[in-house]
C-alpha positions as CSV (number, residue, x, y, z in Angstrom):
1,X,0.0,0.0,0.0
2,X,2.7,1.9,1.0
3,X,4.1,2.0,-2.5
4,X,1.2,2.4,-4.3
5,X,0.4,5.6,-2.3
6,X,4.1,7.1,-2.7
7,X,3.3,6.6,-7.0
8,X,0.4,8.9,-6.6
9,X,1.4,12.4,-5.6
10,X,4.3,12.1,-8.0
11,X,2.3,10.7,-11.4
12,X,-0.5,13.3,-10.4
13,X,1.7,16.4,-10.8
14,X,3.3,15.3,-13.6
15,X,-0.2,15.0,-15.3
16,X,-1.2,18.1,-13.8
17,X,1.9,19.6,-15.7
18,X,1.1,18.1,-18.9
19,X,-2.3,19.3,-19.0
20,X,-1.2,23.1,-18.5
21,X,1.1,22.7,-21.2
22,X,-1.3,21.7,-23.6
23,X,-0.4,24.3,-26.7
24,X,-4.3,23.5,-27.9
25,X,-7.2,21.2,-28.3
26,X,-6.1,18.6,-30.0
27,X,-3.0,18.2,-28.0
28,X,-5.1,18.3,-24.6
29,X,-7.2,14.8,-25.9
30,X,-4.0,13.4,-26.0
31,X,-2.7,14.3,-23.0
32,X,-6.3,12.9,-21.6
33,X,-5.7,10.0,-23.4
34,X,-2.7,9.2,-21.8
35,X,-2.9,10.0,-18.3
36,X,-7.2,9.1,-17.5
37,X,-8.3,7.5,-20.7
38,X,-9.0,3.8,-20.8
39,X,-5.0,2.7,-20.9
40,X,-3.6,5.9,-19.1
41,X,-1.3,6.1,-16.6
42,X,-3.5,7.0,-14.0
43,X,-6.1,4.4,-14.6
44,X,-3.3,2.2,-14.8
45,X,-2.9,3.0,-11.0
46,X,-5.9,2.5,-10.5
47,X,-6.3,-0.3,-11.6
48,X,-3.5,-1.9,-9.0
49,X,-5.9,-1.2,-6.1
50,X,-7.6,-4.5,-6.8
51,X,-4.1,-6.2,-5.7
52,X,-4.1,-4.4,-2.2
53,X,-5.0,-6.3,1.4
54,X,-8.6,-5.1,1.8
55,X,-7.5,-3.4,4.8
56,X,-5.6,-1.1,2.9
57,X,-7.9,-0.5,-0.1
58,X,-9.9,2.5,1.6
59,X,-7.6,4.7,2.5
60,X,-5.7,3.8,-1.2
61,X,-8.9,4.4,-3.1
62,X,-9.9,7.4,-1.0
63,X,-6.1,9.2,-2.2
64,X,-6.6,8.3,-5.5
65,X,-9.9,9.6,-6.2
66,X,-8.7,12.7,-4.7
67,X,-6.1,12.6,-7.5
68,X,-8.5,11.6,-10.3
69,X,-11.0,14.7,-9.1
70,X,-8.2,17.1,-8.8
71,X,-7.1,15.8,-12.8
72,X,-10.3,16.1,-13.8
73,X,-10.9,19.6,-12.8
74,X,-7.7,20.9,-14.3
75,X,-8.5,19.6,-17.7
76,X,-12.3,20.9,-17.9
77,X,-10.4,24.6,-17.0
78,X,-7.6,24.1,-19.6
79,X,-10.3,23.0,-22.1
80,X,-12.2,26.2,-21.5
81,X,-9.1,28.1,-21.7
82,X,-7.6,26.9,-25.1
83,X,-11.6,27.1,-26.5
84,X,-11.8,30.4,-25.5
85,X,-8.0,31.4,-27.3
86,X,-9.5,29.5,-30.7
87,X,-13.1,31.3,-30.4
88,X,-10.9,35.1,-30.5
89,X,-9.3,36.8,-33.9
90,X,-6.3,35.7,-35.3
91,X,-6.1,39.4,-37.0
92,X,-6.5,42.8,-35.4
93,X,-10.8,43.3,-35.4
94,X,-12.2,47.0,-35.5
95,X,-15.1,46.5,-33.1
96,X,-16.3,49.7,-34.4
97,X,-17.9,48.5,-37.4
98,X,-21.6,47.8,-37.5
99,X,-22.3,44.4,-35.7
100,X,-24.5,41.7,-37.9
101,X,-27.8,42.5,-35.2
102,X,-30.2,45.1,-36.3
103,X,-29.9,47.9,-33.5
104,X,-32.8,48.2,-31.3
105,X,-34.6,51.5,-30.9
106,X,-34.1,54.3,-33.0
107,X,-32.5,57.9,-32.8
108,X,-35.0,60.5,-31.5
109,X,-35.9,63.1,-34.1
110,X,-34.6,66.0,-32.4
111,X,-31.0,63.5,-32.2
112,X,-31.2,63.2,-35.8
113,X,-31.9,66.8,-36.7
114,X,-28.9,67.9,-34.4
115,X,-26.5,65.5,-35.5
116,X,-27.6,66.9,-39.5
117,X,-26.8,70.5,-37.8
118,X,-23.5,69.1,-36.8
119,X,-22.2,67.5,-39.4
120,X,-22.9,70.2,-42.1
121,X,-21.0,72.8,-40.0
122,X,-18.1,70.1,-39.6
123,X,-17.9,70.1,-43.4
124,X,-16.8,74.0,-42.7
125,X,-14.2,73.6,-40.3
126,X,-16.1,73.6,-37.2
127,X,-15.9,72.4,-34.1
128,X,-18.2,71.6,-31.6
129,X,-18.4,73.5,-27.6
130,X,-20.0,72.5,-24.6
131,X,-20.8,74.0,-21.4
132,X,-23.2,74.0,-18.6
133,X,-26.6,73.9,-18.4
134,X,-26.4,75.8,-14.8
135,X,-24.8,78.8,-15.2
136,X,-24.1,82.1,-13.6
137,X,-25.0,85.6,-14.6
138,X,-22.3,86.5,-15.8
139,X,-21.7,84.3,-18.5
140,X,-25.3,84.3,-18.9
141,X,-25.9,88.2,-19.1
142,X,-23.0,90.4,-18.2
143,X,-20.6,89.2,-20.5
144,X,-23.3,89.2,-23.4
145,X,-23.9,92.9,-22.8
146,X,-26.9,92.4,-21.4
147,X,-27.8,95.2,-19.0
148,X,-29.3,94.8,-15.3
149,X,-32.5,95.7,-16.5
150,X,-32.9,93.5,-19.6
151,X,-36.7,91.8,-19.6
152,X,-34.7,88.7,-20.4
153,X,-33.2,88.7,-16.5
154,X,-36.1,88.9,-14.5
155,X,-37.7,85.4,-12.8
156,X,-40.9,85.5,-15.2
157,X,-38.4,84.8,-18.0
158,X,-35.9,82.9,-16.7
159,X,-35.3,80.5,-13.8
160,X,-32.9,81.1,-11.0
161,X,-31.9,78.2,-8.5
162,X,-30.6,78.6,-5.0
163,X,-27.2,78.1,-4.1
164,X,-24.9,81.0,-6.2
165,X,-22.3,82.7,-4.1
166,X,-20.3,85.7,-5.7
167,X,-23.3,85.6,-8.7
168,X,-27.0,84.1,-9.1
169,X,-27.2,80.7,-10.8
170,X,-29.7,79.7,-13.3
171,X,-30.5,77.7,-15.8
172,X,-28.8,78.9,-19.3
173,X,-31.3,80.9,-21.8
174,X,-28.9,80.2,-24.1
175,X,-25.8,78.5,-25.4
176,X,-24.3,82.0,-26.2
177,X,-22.9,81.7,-22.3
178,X,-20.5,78.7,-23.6
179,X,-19.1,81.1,-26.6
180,X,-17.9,83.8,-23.5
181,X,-16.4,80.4,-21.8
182,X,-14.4,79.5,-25.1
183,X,-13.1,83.1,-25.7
184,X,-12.0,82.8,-22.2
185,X,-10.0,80.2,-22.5
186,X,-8.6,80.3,-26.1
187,X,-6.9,83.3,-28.4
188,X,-8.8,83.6,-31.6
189,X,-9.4,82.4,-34.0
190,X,-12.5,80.6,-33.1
191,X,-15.1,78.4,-35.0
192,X,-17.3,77.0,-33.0
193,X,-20.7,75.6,-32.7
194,X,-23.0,74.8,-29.5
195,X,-25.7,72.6,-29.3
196,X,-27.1,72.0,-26.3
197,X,-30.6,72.3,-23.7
198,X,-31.4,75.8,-23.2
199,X,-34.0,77.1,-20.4
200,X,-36.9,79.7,-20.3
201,X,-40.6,80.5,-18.4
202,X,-42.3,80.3,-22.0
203,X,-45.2,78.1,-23.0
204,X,-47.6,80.3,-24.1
205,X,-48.6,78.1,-27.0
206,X,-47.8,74.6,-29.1
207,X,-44.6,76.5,-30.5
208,X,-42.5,77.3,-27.1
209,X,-41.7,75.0,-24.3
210,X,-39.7,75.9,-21.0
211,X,-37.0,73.5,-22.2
212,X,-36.1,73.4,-25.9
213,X,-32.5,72.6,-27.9
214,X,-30.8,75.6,-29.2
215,X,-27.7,75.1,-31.7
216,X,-25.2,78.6,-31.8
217,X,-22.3,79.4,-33.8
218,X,-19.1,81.6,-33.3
219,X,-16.9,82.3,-35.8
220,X,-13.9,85.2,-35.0
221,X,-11.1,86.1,-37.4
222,X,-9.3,89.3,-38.6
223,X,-11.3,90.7,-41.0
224,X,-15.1,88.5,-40.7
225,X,-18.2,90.3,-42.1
226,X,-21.7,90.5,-42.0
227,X,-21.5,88.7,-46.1
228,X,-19.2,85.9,-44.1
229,X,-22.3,85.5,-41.5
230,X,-24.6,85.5,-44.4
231,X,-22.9,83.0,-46.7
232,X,-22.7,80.5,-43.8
233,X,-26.3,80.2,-42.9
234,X,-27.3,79.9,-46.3
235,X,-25.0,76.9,-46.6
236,X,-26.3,75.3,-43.4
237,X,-29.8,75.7,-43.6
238,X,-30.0,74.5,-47.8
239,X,-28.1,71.5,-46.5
240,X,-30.6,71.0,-43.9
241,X,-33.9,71.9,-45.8
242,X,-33.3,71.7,-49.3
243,X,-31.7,73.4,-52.3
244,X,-34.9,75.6,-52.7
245,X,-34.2,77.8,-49.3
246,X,-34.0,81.0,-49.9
247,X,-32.8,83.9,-46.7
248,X,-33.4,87.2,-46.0
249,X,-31.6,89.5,-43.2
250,X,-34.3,91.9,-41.5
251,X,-32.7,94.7,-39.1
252,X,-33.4,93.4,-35.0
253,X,-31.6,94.2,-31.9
254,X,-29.5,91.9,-29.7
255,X,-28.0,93.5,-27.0
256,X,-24.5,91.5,-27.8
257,X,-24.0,91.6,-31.4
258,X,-24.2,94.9,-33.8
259,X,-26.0,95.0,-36.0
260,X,-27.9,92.7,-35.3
261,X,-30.4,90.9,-38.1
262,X,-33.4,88.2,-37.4
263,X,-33.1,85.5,-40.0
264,X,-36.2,84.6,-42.0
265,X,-36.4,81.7,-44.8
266,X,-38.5,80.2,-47.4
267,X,-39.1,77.1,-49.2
268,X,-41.7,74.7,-50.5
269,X,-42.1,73.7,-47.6
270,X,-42.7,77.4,-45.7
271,X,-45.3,77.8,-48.9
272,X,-47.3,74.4,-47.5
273,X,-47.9,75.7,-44.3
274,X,-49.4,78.7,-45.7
275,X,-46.8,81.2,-44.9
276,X,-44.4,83.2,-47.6
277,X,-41.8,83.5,-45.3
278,X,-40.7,82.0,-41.7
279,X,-38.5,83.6,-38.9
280,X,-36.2,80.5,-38.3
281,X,-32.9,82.4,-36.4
282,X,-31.4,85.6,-35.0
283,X,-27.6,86.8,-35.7
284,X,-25.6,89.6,-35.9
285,X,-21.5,90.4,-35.8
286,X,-20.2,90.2,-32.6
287,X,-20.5,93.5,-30.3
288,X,-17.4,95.2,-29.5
289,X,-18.0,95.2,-26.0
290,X,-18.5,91.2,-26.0
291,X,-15.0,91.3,-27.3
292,X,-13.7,93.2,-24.5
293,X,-15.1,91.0,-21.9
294,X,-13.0,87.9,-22.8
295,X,-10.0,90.0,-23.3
296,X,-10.2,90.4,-27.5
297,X,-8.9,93.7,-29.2
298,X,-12.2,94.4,-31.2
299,X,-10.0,96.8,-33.3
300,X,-8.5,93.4,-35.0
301,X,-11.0,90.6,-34.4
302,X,-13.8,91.0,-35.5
303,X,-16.8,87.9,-35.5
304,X,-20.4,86.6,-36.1
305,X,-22.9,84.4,-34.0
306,X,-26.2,83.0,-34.6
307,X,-28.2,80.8,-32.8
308,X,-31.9,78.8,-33.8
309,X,-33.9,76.2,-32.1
310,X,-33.2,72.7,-32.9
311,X,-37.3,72.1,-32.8
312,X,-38.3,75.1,-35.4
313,X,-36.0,73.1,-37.8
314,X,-38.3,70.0,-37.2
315,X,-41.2,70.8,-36.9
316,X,-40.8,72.6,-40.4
317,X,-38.3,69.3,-41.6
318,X,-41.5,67.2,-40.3
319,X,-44.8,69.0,-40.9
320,X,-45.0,68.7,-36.7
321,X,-47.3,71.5,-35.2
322,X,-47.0,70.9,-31.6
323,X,-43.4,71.1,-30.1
324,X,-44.5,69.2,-27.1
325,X,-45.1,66.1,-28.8
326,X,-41.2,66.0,-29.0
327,X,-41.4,65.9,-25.3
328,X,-44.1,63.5,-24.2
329,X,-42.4,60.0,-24.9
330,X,-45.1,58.6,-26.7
331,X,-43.7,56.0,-28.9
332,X,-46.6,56.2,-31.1
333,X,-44.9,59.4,-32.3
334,X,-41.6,58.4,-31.8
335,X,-41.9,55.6,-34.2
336,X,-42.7,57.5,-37.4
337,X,-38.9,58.8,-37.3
């Protein structure tokens, strides 16, 4: 028994070493084969227990089906290891590229007509800003020009939320705070757009919503005009409703660009809804003072910004006539896009 016992430990680890050295698959049946298959080495030993004194048999069988278990166990995780080597690429995989299973869901609409904004203002060099939806006055107002009294800072226009220190927070009215936030960090010049949730106490009717989407772009350079401003959005807004848009600049007032235009356009679809013309946007060149504020000599950079509601562009792009409908989550709706 004695010697039967000592042959254990020693013929165990060497199969144990075999098996972890198994290069693959294949190799790893033989290596089975030849340790616990039918005439392996181990059943071999086993086999002997038949030839102890039956005194001795227990504690001998008890060892070696310790052994056998332990075997056992390191083969089934070597197996899974070497089928789990064979199941990956041989060759470098992009696991960008679309995967074989249709994608469930679906963009929203307002996702879709953003991401159109986007990529026709990336075709003209550029880039897209971010910033914070809670913002200070500051950013919000005093650095846009907009004076103390403005109509547009008073709580019945826009929401304030406790905790401001040096200056009242609130939620943004607009994404013309984040073009004060990149002129404060970079030198010109900048070409930016920024598209993003704005805020505002207006829902008088199926056309305004407290919360909307609002897209604005910043371009500053040495020597940007008004015809700069004016070639731009009639790139943008044919690429995003059509070859037959027309534009027209009427005089308005902003209290951070000058002058300062409103933006109306027309199309076949503007002549379906019964209209000859639609305001769609408000621009203007950059005001002097704006400049100042972030640190920019307006004597050599001069710049344009405009800004529009992502949901004008589709309710027009889709016929829709209620811009809550974007809001409600109502798949019903949801699915026609």
């Amino acid at each position: 028994m004695a010697g039967l016992t000592d042959e254990i430990e020693p013929l165990k680890q060497a199969a144990l070493a075999d098996l972890k050295a198994a290069p693959d698959l294949a190799a790893l049946e033989q290596i089975k084969g030849a340790w616990i298959g039918a005439h392996g080495k181990f059943t071999a030993l086993m086999k002997q227990l038949g030839t102890l004194p039956k005194e001795e048999k227990p504690a001998a069988g008890k060892a070696v089906n310790a052994a056998k278990i332990e075997l056992e166990a390191a083969l089934a995780e070597r197996r899974a290891q070497l089928e789990l080597e064979a199941a990956l690429p041989t060759e470098p995989t992009d696991f960008t590229l679309p995967g074989r299973r249709r994608t469930l869901g679906r963009l929203h609409p307002l996702t879709q007509v953003t991401e159109d904004i986007v990529r026709s203002f990336r075709k003209i060099g550029f880039a897209v800003a971010d910033g914070p939806e809670v913002e200070d006055e500051y950013h919000c107002f005093d650095a846009l020009n907009t004076p103390a009294d403005h109509p547009a800072r008073d709580t019945q226009d826009t929401f304030y939320v406790q905790g401001g220190t040096d200056s009242k927070l609130l939620l943004r009215t607009h994404t013309s705070s984040v073009q004060i936030r990149v002129m404060e960090k970079q030198p010109p010049p900048v070409r930016i757009i920024v598209p993003g949730r704005v805020y505002r106490r207006d829902n008088a009717d199926a056309t305004h919503n407290p919360t909307f989407q609002q897209v604005e772009g910043l371009y500053v350079d040495k020597g940007v005009t008004a015809a700069d401003l004016k070639g731009t959005v009639e790139f943008v807004f044919k690429e995003l409703m059509g070859d037959d848009v027309k534009i027209r600049f009427r005089p308005h007032y902003f209290s951070y660009t000058e002058p300062s235009f409103e933006i109306d356009f027309t199309s076949a679809m503007v002549k379906k809804m019964g209209k000859d013309w639609l305001e769609i946007a408000g621009c203007g060149m950059v005001h002097p003072q704006v400049f100042e504020n972030v640190g920019y000599d307006p004597e050599v950079w001069t710049g344009w910004a405009f800004g529009f509601g992502i949901e004008r562009i589709a309710m027009i792009r889709y016929g829709i006539n209620d811009i809550r409908l974007f809001y409600e989550n109502d798949v019903r709706f949801l699915r026609q896009f």
